[in-house]
N, C-alpha and C positions, 0 to 999 in steps of 0.2 A: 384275792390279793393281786394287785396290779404285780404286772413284770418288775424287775429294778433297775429296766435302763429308764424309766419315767419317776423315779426317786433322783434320779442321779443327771437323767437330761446329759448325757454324755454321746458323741454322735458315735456311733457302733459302725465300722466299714462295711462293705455288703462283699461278699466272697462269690465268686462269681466263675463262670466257664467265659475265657477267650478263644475264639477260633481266629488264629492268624492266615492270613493270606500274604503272599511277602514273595517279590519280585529283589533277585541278589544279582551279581556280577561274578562268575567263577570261571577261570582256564578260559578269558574269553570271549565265554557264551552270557547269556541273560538267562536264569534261570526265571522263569514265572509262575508260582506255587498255588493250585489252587487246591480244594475237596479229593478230586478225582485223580490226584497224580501229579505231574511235573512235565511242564512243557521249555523247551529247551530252545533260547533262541538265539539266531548266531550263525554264523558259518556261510556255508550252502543253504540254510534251509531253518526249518524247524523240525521235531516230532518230541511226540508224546509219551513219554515212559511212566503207562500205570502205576498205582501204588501195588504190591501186592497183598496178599489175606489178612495179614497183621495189620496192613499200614503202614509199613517202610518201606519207603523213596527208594526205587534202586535205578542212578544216573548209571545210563549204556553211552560207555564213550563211543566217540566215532573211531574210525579205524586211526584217523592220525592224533587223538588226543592221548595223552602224558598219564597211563594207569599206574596207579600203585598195586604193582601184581605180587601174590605170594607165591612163596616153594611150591612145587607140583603134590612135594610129600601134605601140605594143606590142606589139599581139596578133598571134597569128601570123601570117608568110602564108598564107593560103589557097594559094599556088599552089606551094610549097615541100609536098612532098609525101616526107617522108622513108620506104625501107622495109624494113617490117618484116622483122626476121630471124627463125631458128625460135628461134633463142637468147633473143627478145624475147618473142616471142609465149609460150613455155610459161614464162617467167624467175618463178618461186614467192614469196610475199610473205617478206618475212623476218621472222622472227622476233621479234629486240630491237630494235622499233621505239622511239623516244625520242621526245617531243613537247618540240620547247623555248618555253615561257611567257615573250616578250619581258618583258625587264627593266625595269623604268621607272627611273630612275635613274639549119753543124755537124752534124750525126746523133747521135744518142746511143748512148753502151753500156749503156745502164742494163738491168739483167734485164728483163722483163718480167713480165706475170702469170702468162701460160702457163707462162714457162720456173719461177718462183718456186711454185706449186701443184704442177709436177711434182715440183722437188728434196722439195717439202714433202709430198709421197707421195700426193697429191688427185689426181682427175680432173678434167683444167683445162677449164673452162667456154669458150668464146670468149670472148674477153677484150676490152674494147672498145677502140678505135683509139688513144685518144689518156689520159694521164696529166699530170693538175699535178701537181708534183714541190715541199714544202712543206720538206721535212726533208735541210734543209742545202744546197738550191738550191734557187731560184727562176726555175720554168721552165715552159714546157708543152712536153710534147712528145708527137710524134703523127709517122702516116706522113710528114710535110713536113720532118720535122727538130726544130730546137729554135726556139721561142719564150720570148724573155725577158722576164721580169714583175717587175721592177725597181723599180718605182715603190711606195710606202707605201701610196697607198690601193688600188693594184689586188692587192698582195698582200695587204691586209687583208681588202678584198670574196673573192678568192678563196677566204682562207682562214674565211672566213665562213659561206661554202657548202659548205668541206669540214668543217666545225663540226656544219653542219646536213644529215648528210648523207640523212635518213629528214623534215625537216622543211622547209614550206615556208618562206622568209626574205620577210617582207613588204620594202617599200620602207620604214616607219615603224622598221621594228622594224632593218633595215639602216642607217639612217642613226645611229639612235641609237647602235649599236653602235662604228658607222665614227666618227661625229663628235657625242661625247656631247657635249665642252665650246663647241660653239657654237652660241650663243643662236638665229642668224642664220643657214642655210643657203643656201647658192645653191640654185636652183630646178633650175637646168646639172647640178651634181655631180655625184649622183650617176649621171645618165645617161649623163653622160660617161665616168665610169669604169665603168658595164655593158656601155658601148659598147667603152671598150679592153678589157675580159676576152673580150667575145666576138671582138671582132676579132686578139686574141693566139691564143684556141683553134682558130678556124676557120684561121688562119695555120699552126700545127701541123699540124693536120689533112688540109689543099691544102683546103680548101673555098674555095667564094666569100663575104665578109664577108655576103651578104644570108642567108649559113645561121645567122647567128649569134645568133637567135630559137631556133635548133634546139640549140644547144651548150646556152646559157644559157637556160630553160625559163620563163617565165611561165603557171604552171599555172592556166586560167581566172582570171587576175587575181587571183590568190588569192595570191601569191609566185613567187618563183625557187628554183630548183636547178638544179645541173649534171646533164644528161640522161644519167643510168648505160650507156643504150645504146653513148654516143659517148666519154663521158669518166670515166676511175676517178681515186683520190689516192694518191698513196703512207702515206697514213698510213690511208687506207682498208685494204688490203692488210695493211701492218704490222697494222694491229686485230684485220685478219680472222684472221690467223695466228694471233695470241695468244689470242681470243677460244677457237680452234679447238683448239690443242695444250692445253688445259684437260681435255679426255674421251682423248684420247690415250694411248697405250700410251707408255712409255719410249723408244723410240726413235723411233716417229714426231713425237713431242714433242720432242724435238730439235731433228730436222729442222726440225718447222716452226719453233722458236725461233730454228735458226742461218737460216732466209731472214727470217724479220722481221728480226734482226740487220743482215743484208746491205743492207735495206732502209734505215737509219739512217745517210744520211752526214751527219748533225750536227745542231744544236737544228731544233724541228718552228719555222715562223714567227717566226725569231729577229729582233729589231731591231724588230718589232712591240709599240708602246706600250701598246698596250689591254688590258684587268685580264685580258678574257676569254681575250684569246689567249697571255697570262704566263702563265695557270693552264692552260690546254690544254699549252702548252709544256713545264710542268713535270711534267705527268701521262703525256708520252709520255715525259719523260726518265727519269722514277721506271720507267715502266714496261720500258724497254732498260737499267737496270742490273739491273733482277732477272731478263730477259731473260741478260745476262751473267753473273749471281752462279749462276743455274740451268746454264748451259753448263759452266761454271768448275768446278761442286760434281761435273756427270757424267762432266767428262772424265779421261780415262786418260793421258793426256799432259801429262808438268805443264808444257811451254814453251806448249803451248797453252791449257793451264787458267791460265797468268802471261797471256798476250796477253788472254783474257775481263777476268780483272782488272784489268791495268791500262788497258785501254777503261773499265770500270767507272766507275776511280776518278777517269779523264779529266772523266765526265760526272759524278759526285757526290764532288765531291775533299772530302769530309769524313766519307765513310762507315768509318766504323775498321774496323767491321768486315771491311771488303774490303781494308781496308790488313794487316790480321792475314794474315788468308789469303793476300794476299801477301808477306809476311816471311815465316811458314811455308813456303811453295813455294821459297824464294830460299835459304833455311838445308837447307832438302834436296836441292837441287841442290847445297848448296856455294859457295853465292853470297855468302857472309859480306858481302863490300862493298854489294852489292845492299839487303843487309836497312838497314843505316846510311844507304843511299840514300833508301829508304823510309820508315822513320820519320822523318827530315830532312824529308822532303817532307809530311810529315801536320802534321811540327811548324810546320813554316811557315805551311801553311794554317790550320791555328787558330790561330796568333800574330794573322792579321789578322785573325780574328774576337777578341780577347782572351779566348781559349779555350787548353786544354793537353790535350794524350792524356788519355784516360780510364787510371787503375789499370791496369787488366789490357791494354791495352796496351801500357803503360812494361814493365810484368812480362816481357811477353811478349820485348819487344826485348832486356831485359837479359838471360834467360834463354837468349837464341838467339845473341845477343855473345858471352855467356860459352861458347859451344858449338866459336866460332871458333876 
């Protein structure tokens, strides 16, 4: 049996890895971004500041640039002495580094990475202990179980740092993000809420809350990140898959599409006000319905190619196109009432938009009526 994106002749997006390279303006200088790190241009001079193990960018100011420095009580402990793995020590810089230019203005069942890289036909790396969990629960979870991350501004900060996952996040550049519209910040705040994200992860984890310098990372006073060693994100993973099944063969593209799939149990940071985390939300949910419209188009199974769609249409209930495709599959099965289901349901949703089917949708439904 042919695939059903050749019944249906519907163009499918192709999902794909970008490696950015990207030359900004910051304090000044010319940042010029390539593979190998960050070259800094400006001043007296230029130089080079490597990426480090992970991949994050870490800008050394010069003596007279403008640092956003933290409390001395920050900096790590000396006497916490975390160690290194072989996983750690040989871990390769990656590749599609991103630099982001602040703005001015219980136990779980959840797969894992290992288990998610195998189905996905990879050789799974060691996978670090603990996962925030952003997309469709709010959680950490790690060898202790599950921790819950409930509160607005700690899933905000978390999801901040999974935003920033190659970039340091100042305290300046965090706050503004966290609480642009107030004039007046507490001085408290946001410490207090690094203090509950670290003390929720090391919670996860079994750690003792004084590891929690080690979870949440203050790189020489430069910013935070979540330390890749200890902690990955589920939408980390999800990216990685998609980035990955992009050079893939047909069938290992699949694969890895249906575990990013599996990875998606509902909006990425939902309930989150902020412009930035509306637009991240809306980029992971674009990116799992063509996720789905790609599974839908390969499969051989039309009740299973109907379950990709109508997940699809769940998350972009206004995409016609996916509603076709689904009247199509329903009128081949013999679904006749199905297909009236369906179109009902699209008509609805644009009614509240004061919108109507496009043309060749009406065609199509009358055309498949009339089949009945």
């Amino acid at each position: 049996m042919k695939p059903f994106s050749a019944l249906r002749g519907e163009n499918v997006p192709e999902l794909g890895r970008v490696t950015m390279v990207g030359l900004a303006a910051v304090a000044g200088s010319w940042l010029l971004l390539n593979s190998r790190g960050l070259i800094v241009l400006g001043g007296t001079g230029w130089r080079r500041r490597p990426a480090d193990r992970s991949g994050t960018v870490v800008v050394q100011p010069e003596q007279n640039d403008v640092r956003d420095t933290e409390p001395e009580e920050d900096e790590q402990d000396a006497s916490i002495v975390e160690p290194r793995t072989p996983h750690a020590m040989g871990a390769a810089v990656e590749q599609d580094i991103r630099v982001a230019v602040p703005e001015h203005g219980e136990k779980s069942d959840a797969v894992d990475d290992a288990e998610i890289a195998e189905r996905a036909g990879a050789t799974a790396e060691p996978s670090p202990p603990g996962r925030v969990r952003l997309m469709g629960v709010n959680q950490v979870e790690g060898p202790n179980g599950l921790a819950h991350t409930r509160s607005e501004d700690l899933r905000a900060l978390l999801g901040l740092l999974a935003e920033n996952r190659r970039t340091l996040v100042t305290r300046t550049h965090a706050q503004d993000r966290l609480w642009p519209e107030l004039v007046q910040l507490s001085p408290d705040r946001f410490p207090n809420v690094l203090k509950d994200a670290r003390a929720r992860i090391c919670e996860a984890l079994g750690r003792p809350t004084s590891h929690g310098k080690l979870v949440i990372q203050n790189i020489a006073t430069n910013g935070y990140r979540l330390n890749p060693e200890l902690i990955t994100c589920d939408v980390w993973v999800f990216r990685d898959l998609v980035a990955s099944s992009g050079a893939a063969g047909p069938g290992e593209k699949d694969t890895k599409l249906a575990a990013a799939a599996e990875l998606y149990a509902g909006p990425y940071l939902a309930g989150l006000p902020h412009a930035w985390a509306q637009a991240a939300s809306r980029r992971v949910a674009r990116d799992m319905v063509r996720i789905l419209s790609q599974l839908a188009a390969s499969e051989t199974d039309p009740e299973r190619a109907l379950s990709h769609l109508e997940k699809a249409t769940g998350i972009e209930d206004t995409a016609e196109h996916l509603y076709r495709s689904r009247m199509q599959l329903y009128a081949d099965l013999g679904r006749v009432l199905d297909v009236h289901h369906c179109f009902d349901e699209l008509s609805e949703v644009l009614k509240h938009r004061a919108a109507k089917p496009e043309r060749r949708t009406v065609d199509l439904y009358q055309q498949l009526s009339a089949m009945g």
